[in-house]
DSSP file (Angstrom, degrees, kcal/mol; ACC not computed):
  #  RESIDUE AA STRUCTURE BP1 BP2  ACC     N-H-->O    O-->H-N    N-H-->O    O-->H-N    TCO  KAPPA ALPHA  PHI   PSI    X-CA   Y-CA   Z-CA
    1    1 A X              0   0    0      0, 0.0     2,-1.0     0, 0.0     0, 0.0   0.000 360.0 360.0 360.0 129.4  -25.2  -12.9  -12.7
    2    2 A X        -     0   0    0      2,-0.0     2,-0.2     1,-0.0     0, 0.0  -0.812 360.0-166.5-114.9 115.0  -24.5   -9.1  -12.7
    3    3 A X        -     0   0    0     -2,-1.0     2,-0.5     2,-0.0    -1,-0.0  -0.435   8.4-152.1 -73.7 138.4  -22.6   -8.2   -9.1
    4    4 A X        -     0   0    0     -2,-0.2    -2,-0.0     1,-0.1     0, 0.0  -0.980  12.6-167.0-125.8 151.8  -22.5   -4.7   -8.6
    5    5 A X        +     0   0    0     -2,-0.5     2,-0.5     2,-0.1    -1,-0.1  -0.253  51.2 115.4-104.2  32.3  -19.6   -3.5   -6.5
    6    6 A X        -     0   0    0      3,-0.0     2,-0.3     0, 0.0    -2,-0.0  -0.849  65.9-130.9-120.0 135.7  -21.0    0.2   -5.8
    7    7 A X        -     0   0    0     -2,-0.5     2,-0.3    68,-0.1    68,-0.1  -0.694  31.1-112.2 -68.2 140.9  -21.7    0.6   -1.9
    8    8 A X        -     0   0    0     -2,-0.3    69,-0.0     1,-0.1    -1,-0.0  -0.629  38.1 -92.6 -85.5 130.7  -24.8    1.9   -1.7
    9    9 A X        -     0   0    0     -2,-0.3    -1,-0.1     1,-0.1     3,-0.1   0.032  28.8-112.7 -49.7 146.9  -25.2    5.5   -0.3
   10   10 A X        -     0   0    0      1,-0.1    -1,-0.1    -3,-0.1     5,-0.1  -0.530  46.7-100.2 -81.1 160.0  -25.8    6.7    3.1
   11   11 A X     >  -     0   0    0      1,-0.1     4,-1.3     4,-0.0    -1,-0.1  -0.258  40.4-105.9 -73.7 150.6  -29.3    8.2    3.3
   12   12 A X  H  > S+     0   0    0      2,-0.2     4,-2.7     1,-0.1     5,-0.2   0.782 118.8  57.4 -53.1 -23.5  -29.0   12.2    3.1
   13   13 A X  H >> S+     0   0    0      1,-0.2     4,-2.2     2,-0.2     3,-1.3   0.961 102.0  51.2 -53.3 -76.2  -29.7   12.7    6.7
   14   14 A X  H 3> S+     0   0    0      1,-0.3     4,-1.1     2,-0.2    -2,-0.2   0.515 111.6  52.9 -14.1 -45.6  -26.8   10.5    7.7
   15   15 A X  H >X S+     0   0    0     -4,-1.3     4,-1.9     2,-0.2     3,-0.5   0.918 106.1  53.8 -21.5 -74.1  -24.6   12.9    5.2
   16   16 A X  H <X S+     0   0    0     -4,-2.7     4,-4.8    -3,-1.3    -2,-0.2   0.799 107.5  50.9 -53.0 -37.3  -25.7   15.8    6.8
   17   17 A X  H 3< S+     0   0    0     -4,-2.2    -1,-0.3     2,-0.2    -2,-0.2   0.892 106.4  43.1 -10.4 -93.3  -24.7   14.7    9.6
   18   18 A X  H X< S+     0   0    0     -4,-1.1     3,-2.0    -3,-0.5     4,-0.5   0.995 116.9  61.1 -75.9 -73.7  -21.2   13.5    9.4
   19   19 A X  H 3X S+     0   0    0     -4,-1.9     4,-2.1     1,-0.3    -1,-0.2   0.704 104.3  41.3   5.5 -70.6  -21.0   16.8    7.3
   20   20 A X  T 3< S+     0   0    0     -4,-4.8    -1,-0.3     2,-0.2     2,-0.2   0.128 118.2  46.7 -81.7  31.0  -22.1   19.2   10.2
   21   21 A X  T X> S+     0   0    0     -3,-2.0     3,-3.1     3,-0.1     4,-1.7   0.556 112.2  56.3-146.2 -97.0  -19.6   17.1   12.8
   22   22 A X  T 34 S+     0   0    0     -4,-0.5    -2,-0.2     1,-0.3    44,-0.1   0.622 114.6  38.7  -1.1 -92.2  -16.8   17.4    9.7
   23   23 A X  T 3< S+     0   0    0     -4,-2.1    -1,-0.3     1,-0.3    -3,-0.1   0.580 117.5  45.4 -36.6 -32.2  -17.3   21.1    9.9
   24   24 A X  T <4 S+     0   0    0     -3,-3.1    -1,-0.3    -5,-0.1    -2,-0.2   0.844  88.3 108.4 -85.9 -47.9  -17.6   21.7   13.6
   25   25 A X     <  -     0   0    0     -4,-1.7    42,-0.1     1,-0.1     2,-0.1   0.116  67.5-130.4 -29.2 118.8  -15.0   19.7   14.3
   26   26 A X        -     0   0    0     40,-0.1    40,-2.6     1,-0.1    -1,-0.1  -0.348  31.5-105.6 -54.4 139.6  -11.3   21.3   15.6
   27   27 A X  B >>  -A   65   0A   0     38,-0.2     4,-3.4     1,-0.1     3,-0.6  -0.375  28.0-109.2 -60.9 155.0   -8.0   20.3   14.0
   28   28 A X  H 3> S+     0   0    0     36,-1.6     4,-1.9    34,-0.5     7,-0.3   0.756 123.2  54.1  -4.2 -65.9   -5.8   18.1   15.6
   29   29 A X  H 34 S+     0   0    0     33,-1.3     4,-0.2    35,-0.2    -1,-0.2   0.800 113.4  47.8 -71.0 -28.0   -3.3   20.7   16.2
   30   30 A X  H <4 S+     0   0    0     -3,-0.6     3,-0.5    32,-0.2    -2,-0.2   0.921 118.4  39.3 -81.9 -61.5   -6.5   22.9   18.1
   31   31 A X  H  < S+     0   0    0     -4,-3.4     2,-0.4     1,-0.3    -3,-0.2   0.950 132.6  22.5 -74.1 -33.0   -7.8   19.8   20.3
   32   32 A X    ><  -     0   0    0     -4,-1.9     3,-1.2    -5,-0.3    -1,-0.3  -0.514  65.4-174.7-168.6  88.6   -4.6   18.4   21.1
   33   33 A X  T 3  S+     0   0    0     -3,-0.5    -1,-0.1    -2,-0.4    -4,-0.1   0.122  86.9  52.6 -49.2 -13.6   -1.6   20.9   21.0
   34   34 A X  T 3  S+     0   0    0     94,-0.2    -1,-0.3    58,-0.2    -5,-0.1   0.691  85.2 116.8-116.1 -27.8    1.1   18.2   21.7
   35   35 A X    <   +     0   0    0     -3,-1.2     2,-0.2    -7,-0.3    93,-0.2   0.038  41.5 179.3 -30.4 115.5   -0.2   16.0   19.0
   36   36 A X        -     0   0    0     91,-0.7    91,-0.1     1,-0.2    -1,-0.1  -0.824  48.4 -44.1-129.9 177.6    2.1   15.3   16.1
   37   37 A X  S    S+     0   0    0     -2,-0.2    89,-1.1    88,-0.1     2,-0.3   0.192  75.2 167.3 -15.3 114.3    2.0   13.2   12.6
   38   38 A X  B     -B  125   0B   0     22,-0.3    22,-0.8    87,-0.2     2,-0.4  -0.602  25.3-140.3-125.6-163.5    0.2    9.7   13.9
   39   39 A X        -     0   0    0     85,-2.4    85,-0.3    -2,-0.3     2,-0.3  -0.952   7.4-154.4-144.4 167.1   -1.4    6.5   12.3
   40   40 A X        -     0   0    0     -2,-0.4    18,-1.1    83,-0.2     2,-0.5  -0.717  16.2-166.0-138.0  99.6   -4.4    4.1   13.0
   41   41 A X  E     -C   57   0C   0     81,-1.3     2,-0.4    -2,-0.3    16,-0.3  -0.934  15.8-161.1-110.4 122.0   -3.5    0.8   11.6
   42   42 A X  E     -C   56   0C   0     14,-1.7    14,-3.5    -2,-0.5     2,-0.3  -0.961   9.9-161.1-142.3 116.6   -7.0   -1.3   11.5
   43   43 A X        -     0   0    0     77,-0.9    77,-0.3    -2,-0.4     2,-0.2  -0.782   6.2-147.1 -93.8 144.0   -7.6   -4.9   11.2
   44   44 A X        +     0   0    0      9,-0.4     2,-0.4    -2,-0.3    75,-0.2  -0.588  14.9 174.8-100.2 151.2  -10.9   -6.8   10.2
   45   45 A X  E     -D  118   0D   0     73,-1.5    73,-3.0    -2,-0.2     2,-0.7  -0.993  20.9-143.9-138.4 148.5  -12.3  -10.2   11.2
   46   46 A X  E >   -D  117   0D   0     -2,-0.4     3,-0.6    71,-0.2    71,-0.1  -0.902  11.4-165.5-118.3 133.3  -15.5  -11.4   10.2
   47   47 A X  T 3  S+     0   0    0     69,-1.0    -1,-0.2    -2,-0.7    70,-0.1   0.833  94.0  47.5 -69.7 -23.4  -17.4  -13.3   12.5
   48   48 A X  T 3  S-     0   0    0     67,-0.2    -1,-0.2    68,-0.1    -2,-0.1   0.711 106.2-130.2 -60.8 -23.0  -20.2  -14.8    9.4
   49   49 A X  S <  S+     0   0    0     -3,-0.6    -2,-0.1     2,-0.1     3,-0.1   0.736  76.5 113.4  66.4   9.1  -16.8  -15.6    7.5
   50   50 A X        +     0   0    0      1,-0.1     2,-0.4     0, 0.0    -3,-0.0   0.663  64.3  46.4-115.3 -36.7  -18.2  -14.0    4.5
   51   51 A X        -     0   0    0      1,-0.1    -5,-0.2    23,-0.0    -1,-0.1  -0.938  55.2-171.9-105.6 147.2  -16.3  -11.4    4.2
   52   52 A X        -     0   0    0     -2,-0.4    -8,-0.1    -7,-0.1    -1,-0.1  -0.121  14.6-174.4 -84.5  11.1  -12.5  -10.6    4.3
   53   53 A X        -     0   0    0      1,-0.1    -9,-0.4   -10,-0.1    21,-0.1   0.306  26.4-113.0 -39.3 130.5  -11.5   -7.2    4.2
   54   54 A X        -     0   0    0    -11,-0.1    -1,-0.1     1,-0.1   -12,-0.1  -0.285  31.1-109.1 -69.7 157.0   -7.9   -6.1    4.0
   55   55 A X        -     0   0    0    -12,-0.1     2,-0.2   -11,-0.1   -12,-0.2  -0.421  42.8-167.9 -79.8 156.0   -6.3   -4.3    6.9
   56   56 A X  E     -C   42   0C   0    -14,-3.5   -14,-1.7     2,-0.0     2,-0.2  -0.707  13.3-142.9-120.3-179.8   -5.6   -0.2    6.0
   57   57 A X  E     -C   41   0C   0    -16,-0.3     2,-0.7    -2,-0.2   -16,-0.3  -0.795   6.8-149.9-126.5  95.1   -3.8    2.2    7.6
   58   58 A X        -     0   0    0    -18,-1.1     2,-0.3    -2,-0.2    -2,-0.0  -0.686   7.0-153.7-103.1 138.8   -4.8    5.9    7.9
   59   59 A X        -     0   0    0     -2,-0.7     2,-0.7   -20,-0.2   -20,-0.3  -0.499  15.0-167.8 -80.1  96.9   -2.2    8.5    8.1
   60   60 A X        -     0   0    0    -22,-0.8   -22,-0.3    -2,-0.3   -21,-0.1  -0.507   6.2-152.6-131.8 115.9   -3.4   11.5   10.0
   61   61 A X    >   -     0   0    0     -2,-0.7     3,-1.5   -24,-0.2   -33,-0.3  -0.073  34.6-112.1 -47.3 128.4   -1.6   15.2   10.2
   62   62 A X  T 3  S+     0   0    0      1,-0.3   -33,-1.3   -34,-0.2   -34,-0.5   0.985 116.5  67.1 -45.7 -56.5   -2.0   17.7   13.0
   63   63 A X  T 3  S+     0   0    0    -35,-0.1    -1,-0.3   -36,-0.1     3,-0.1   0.841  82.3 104.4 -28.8 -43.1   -3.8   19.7   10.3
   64   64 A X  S <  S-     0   0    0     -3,-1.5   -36,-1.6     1,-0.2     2,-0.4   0.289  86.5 -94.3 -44.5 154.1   -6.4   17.5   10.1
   65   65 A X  B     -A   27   0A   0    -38,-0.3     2,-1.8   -37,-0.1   -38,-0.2  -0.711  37.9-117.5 -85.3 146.5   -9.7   17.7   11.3
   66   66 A X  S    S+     0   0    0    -40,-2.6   -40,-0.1    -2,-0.4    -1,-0.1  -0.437  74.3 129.8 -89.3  54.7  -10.1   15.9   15.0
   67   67 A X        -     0   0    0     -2,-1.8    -1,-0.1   -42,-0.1   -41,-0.1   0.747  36.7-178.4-111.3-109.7  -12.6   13.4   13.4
   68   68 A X        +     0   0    0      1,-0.2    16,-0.3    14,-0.1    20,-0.2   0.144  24.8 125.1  22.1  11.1  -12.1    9.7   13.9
   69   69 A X        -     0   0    0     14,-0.2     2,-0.4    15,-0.1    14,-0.2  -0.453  38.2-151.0-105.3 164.9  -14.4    7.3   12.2
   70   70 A X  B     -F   82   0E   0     12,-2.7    12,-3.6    -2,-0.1     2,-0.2  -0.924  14.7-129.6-136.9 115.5  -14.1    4.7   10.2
   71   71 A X        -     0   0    0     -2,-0.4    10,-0.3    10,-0.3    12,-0.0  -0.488  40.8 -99.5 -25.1 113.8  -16.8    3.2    7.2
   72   72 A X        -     0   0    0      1,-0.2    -1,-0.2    -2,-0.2     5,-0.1   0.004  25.6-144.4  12.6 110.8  -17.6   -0.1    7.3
   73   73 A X  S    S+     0   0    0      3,-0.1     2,-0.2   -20,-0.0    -1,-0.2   0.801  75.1 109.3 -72.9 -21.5  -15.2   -2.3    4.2
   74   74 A X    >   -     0   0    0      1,-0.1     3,-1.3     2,-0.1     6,-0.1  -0.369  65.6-159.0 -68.6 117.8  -18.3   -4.3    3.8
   75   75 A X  T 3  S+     0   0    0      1,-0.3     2,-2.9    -2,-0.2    -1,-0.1   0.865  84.1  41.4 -66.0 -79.2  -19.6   -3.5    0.9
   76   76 A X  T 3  S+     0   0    0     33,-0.1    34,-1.6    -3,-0.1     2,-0.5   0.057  90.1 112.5 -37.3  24.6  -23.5   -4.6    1.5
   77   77 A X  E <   -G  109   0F   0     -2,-2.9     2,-0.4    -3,-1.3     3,-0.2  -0.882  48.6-172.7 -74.3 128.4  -23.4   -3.2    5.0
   78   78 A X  E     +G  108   0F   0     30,-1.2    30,-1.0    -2,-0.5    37,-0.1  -0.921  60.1  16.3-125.4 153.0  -25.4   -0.4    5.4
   79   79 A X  S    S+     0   0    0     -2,-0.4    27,-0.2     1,-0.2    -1,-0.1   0.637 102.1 120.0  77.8   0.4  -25.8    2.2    8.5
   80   80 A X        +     0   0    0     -3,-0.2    -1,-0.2    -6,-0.1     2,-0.2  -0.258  21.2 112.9 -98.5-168.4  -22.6    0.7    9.7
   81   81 A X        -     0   0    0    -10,-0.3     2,-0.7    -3,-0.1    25,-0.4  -0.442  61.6 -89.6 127.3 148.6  -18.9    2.1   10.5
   82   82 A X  B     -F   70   0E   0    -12,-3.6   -12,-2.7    -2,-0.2     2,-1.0  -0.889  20.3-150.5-101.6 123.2  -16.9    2.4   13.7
   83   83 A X        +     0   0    0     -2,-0.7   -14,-0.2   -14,-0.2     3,-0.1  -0.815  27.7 162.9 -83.2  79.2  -17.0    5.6   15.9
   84   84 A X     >  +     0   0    0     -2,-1.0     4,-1.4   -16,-0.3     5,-0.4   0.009  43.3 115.1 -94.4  23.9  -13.2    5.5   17.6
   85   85 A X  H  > S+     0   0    0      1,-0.2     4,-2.5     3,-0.2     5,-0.3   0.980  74.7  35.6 -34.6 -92.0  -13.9    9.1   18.4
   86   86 A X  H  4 S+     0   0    0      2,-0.2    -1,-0.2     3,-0.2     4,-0.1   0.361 121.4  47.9 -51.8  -4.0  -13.9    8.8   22.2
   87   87 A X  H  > S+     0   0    0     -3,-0.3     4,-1.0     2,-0.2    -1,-0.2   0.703 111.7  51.1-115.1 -52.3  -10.9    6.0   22.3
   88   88 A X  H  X S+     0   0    0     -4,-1.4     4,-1.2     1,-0.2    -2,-0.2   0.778 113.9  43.9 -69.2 -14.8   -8.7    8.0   19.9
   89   89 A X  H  X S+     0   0    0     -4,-2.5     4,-0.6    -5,-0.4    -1,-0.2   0.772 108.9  51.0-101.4 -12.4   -9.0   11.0   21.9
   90   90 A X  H  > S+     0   0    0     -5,-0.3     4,-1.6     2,-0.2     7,-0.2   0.781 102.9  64.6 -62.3 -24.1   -8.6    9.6   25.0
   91   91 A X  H  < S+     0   0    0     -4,-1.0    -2,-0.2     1,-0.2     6,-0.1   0.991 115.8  34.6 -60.6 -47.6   -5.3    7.9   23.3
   92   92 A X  H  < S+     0   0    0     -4,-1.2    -1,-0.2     1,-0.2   -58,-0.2   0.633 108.8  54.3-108.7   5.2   -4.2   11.5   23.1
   93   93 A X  H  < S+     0   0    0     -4,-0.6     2,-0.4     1,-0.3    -1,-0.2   0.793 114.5  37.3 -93.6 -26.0   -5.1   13.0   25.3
   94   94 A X     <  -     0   0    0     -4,-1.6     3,-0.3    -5,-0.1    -1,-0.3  -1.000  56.6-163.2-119.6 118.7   -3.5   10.5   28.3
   95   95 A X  S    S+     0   0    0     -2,-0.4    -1,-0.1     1,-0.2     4,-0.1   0.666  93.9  62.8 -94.9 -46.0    0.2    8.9   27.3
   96   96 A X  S    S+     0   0    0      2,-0.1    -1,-0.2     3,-0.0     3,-0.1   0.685  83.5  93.4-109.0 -39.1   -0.4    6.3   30.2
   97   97 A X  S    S-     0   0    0     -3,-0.3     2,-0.3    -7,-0.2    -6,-0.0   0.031  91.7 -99.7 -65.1 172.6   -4.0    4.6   28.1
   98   98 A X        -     0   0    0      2,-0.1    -1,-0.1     1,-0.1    -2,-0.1  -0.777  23.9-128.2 -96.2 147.8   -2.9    1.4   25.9
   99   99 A X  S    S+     0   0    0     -2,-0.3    24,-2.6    -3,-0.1     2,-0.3  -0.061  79.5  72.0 -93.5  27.9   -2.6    2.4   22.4
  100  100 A X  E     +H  122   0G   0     22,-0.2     2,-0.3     2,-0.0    22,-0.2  -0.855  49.5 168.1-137.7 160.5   -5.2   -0.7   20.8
  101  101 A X  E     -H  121   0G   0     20,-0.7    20,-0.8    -2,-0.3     2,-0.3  -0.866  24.7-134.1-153.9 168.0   -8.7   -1.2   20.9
  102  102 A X        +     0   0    0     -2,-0.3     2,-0.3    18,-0.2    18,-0.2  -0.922  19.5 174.9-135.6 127.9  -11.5   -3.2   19.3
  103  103 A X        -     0   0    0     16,-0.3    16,-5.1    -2,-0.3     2,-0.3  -0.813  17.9-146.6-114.9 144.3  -15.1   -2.1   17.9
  104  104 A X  E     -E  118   0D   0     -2,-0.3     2,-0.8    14,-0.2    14,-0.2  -0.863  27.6-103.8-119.3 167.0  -17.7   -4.1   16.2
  105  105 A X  E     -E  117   0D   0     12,-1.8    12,-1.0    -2,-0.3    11,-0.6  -0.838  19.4-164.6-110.1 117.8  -20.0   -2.8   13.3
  106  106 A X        +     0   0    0     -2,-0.8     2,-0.2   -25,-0.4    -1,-0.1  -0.283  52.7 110.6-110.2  25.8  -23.4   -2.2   14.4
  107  107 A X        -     0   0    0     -2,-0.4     8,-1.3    10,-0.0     9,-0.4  -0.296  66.1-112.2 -91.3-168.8  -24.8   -1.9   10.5
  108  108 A X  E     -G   78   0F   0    -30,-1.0   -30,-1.2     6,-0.4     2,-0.4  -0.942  24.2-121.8-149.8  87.5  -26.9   -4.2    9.0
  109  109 A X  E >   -G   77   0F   0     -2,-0.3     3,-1.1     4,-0.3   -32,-0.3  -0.409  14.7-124.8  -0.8  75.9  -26.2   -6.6    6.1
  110  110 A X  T 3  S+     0   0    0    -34,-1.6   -33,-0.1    -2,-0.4    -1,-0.1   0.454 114.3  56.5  21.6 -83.8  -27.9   -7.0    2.5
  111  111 A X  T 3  S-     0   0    0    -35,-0.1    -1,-0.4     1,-0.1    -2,-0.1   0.379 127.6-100.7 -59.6   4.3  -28.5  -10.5    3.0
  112  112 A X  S <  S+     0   0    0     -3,-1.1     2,-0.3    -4,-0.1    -2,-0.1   0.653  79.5  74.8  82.6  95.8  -30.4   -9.4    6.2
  113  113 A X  S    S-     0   0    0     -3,-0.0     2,-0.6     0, 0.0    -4,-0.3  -0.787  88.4 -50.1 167.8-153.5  -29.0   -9.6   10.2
  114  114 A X        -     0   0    0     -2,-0.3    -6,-0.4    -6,-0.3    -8,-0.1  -0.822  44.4-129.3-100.9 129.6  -26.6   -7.5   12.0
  115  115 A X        +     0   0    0     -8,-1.3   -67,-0.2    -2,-0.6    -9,-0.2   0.614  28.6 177.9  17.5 -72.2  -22.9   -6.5   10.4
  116  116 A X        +     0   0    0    -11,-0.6   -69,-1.0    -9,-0.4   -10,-0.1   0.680   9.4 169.7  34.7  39.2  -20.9   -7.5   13.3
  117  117 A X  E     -DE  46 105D   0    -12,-1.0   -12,-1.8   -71,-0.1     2,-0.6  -0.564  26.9-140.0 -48.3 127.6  -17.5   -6.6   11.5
  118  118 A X  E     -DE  45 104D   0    -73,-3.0   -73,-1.5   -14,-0.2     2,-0.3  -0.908  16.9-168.5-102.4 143.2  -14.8   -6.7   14.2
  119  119 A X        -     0   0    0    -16,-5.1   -16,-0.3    -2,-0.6     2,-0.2  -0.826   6.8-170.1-103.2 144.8  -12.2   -4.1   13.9
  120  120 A X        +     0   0    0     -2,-0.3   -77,-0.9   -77,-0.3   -18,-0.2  -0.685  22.0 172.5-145.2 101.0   -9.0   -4.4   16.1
  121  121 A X  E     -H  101   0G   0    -20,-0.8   -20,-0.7    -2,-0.2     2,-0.3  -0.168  17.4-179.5 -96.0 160.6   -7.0   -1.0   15.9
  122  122 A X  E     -H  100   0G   0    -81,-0.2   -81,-1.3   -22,-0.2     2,-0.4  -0.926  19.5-133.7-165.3 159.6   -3.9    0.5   17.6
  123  123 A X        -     0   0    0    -24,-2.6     2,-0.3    -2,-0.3   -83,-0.2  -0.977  16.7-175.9-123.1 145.4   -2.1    4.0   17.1
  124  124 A X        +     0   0    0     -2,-0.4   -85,-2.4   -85,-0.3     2,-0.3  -0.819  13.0 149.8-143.6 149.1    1.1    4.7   16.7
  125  125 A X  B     -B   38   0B   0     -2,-0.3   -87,-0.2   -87,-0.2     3,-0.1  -0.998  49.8-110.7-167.0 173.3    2.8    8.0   16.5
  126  126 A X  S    S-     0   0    0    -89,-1.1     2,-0.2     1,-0.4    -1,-0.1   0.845  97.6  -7.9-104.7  -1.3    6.1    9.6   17.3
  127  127 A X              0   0    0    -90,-0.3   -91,-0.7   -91,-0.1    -1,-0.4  -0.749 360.0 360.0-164.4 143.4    4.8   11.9   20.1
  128  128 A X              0   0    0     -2,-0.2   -94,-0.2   -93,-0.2   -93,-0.2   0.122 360.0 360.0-125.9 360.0    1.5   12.5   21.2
């Protein structure tokens, strides 16, 4: 049986996309001036059971572009990936909002049906 372990590419629109959003996008330090070094530490559950993904962390610098998303670990998921745009910038923008959330992944599975990855996130920082 030959496995391949290559995630399959997002279609070129889909690129262009996250591309032109990349590019438009304001740093960190530009959208939210109070903002310092933070983290996102993101855990997975899968509801099928079929997959396992390990939890990450990503690290992210006032430099940084004010981007927030996160790919799908599944490999065979395609069209998926978590948008924490709007959740992480309310997180820093308001001191008072709870610093966790949860998203599910609204891609679509090899094997045929819906993704449904659940993600369960929190940020941490040493001032926002």
């Amino acid at each position: 049986m030959n496995v391949s372990y290559r995630r399959a590419a997002p279609a070129v629109s889909e690129r262009h996309q996250r591309d032109e959003a990349w590019s438009a996008a304001p740093t960190i330090r530009e959208r939210f001036p109070r903002a310092r070094r933070f983290a996102i530490a993101m855990s997975f559950r899968d509801p099928h059971g079929a997959a396992t993904p390990s939890p990450m962390r990503q690290l992210y610098e006032p430099s940084m572009r004010a981007i927030f998303e996160q790919r799908c670990p599944v490999r065979d998921c395609t069209g998926g990936g978590f948008d924490l745009n709007g959740s992480i910038r309310s997180m820093l923008s308001n001191d008072r909002l709870p610093r966790t959330g949860q998203a599910a992944c609204r891609g679509s599975r090899f094997r045929g049906g819906e993704c449904g990855l659940e993600l369960s996130y929190s940020l941490t920082s040493d001032a926002v």
